[in-house]
C-alpha positions, -999 to +999 in steps of 0.1 A: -474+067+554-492+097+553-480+128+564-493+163+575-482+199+566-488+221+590-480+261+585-487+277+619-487+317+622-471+319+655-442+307+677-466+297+701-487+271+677-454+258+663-441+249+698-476+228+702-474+208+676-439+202+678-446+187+710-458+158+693-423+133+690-434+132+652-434+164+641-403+179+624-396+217+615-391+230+586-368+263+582-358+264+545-357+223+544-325+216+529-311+192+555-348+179+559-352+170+524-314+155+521-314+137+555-351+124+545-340+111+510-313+095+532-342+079+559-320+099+587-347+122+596-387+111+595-423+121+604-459+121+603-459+159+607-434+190+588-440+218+605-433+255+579-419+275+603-419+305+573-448+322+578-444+337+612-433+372+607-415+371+640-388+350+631-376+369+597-353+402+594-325+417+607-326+443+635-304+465+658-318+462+694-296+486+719-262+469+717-271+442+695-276+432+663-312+403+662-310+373+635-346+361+629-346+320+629-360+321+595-343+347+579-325+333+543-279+330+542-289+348+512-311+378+531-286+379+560-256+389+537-271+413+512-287+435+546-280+467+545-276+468+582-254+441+589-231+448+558-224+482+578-224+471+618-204+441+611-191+436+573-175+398+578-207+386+594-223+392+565-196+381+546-193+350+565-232+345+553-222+353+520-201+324+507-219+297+525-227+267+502-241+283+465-267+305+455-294+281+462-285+269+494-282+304+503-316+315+489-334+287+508-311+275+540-318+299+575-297+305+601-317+291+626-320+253+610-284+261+600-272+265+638-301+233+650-285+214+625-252+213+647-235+201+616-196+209+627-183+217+595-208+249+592-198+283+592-220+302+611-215+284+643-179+294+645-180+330+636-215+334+660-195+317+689-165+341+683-186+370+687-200+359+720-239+355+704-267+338+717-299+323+707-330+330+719-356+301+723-391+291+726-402+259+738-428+241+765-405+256+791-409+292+784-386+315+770-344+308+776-311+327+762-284+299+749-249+309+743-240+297+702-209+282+719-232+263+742-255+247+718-244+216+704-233+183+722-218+167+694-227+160+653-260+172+648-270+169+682-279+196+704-293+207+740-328+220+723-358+200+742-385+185+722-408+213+708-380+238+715-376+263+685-346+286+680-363+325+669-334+345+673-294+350+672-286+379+690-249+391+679-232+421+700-219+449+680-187+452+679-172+482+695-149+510+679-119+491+694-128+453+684-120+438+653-131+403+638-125+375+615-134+348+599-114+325+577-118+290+559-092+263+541-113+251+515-106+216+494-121+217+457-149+239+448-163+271+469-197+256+479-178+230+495-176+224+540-143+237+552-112+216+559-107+241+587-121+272+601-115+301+623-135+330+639-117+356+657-128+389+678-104+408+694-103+438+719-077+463+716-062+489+737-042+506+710-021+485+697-022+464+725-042+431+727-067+431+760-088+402+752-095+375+722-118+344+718-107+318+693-130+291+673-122+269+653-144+245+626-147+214+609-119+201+637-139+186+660-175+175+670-185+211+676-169+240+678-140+243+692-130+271+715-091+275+715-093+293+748-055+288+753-044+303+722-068+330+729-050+338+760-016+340+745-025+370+725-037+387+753-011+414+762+009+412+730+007+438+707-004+432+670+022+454+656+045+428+667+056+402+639+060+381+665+026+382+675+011+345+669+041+329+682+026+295+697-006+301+684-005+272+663+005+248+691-019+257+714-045+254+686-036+218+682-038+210+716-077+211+717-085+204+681-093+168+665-092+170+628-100+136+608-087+130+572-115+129+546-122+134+514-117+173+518-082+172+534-057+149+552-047+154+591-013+165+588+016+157+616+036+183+606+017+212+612+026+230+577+005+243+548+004+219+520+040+228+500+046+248+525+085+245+528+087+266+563+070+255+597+035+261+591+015+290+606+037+291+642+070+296+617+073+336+613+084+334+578+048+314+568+018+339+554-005+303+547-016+299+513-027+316+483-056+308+462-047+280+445-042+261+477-001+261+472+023+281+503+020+318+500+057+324+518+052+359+523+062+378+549+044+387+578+016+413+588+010+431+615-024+411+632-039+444+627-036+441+590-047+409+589-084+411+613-096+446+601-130+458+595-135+453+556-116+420+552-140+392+536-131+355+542-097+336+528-110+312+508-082+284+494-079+251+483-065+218+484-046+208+462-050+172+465-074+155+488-079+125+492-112+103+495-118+085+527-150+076+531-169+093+560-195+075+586-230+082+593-238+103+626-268+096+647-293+127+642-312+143+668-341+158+662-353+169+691-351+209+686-339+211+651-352+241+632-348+224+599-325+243+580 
């Protein structure tokens, strides 16, 4: 079969020739090339999409902070912008996958991928972002929380590009998170993930959004859980009392090979209640129960904390199906 490669200079040309049912975008083409090898993804056209300038860089526009489509894991976390405005952002962009994946994977195939496991998904739809698209329609704004329908399929029309993430700044009294259980090594998906922002009046809690990763098909917003923080103050040790119930309300986590659904809702050795026990602090770095006592949630979601990364201790290997892909809109990451 032969196939074309195409390099247009513009969004506009790239949205014409991705009109064409064959033609596949390329962003960095790490999923491309690993989904080809795997004959998920194919086609008689591969559409670069790194040579229009447009969709590179990190700005500050007014209130926000603008992700170009293009724009390198790698490039995102060493910018000297982002690593002031919003430190675990950059973080977050930071420890995805290893040096190489970083160097050549983009945020915008990342987030087209609709892989669930990803990080950027849940620590954009925390923040409230939204993606900015071009397609045969015209110009449209997408919530990050409203973008995929299920593994690796989203609502991007054929010939629809993602060219920008626009993330709010945070304002001097909001504070984020983002944290990840990880099984084995550090380039590894997540067992589970969280992204947290919260609004304070004080000390006082006036409004929080909840995601968590790698629990579900996309996403999922604990709205819920959310809502119990919501009046409490973070100075209180009692402070995430029920979160962890509410949490497991709306998540669906399958064993696999990175971690094991547990019905008991503790940290693996944990030997108190899990994360909804007061006396629980999670688990240290070598994947085993920390037991420490608790923090205020101030301490804990502050402006210069990076991402929790742990590990399994023992996983265990289930084998994992094939998804259907959709490629409809994907940037190619």
């Amino acid at each position: 079969m032969r196939v074309e490669f195409l390099v247009p200079r513009t969004v506009e040309e790239a949205v014409a020739v991705l009109g064409d049912d064959d033609a596949l975008p390329i962003g960095g083409g790490i999923a491309v090339a690993l989904l080809s090898n795997l004959d998920l993804v194919w086609a008689t056209r591969l559409v670069a999409l790194g040579r229009i300038p447009e969709l590179r860089g990190v700005r500050v526009r007014d209130d926000n902070i603008v992700l170009g489509a293009t724009t390198p894991h790698g490039v995102i976390a060493d910018d000297p912008v982002l690593r002031a405005e919003l430190p675990e952002l950059a973080a977050m962009f930071g420890h995805i996958g290893n040096v190489r994946v970083r160097a050549w994977g983009t945020v915008g195939g990342n987030l087209a991928l609709a892989e669930p496991s990803q990080d950027p998904p849940v620590l954009l739809a925390a923040l409230g972002a939204e993606l900015l698209t071009m397609g045969p329609a015209g110009i449209r704004r997408l919530p990050v929380a409203e973008l995929s329908e299920g593994p690796m399929t989203t609502v991007l029309a054929t010939g629809e590009l993602i060219t920008h993430v626009v993330v709010p700044r945070l304002g001097s009294d909001e504070r984020c998170a983002y944290l990840k259980f990880l099984p084995k090594t550090a380039d590894d998906y997540a067992t589970v993930s969280a992204g947290v922002r919260l609004r304070l009046d004080g000390q006082t809690i006036i409004e929080a959004r909840i995601f968590c990763g790698s629990v579900g098909p996309i996403p999922v917003d604990c709205a819920a859980a959310a809502e119990l923080l919501v009046g409490r103050s973070s100075d209180d040790e009692n402070v995430l009392a029920g979160l962890a119930e509410a949490v497991a309300e709306v998540v669906t986590p399958r064993s696999d090979h990175r971690g094991v659904r547990s019905t008991s809702g503790r940290w693996p050795g944990c030997s108190y209640g899990g994360p909804s026990d007061g006396r629980c602090g999670g688990a240290d770095a070598g994947g085993r129960c920390g037991q420490r006592e608790p923090g205020r949630l101030s301490d804990r979601v502050t402006a210069d904390e990076t991402p929790l990364e742990v590990r399994d201790p023992a996983p265990r290997l289930i084998p994992n199906c094939v998804p259907q892909i959709d490629t409809r809109g994907a940037n190619g990451d």
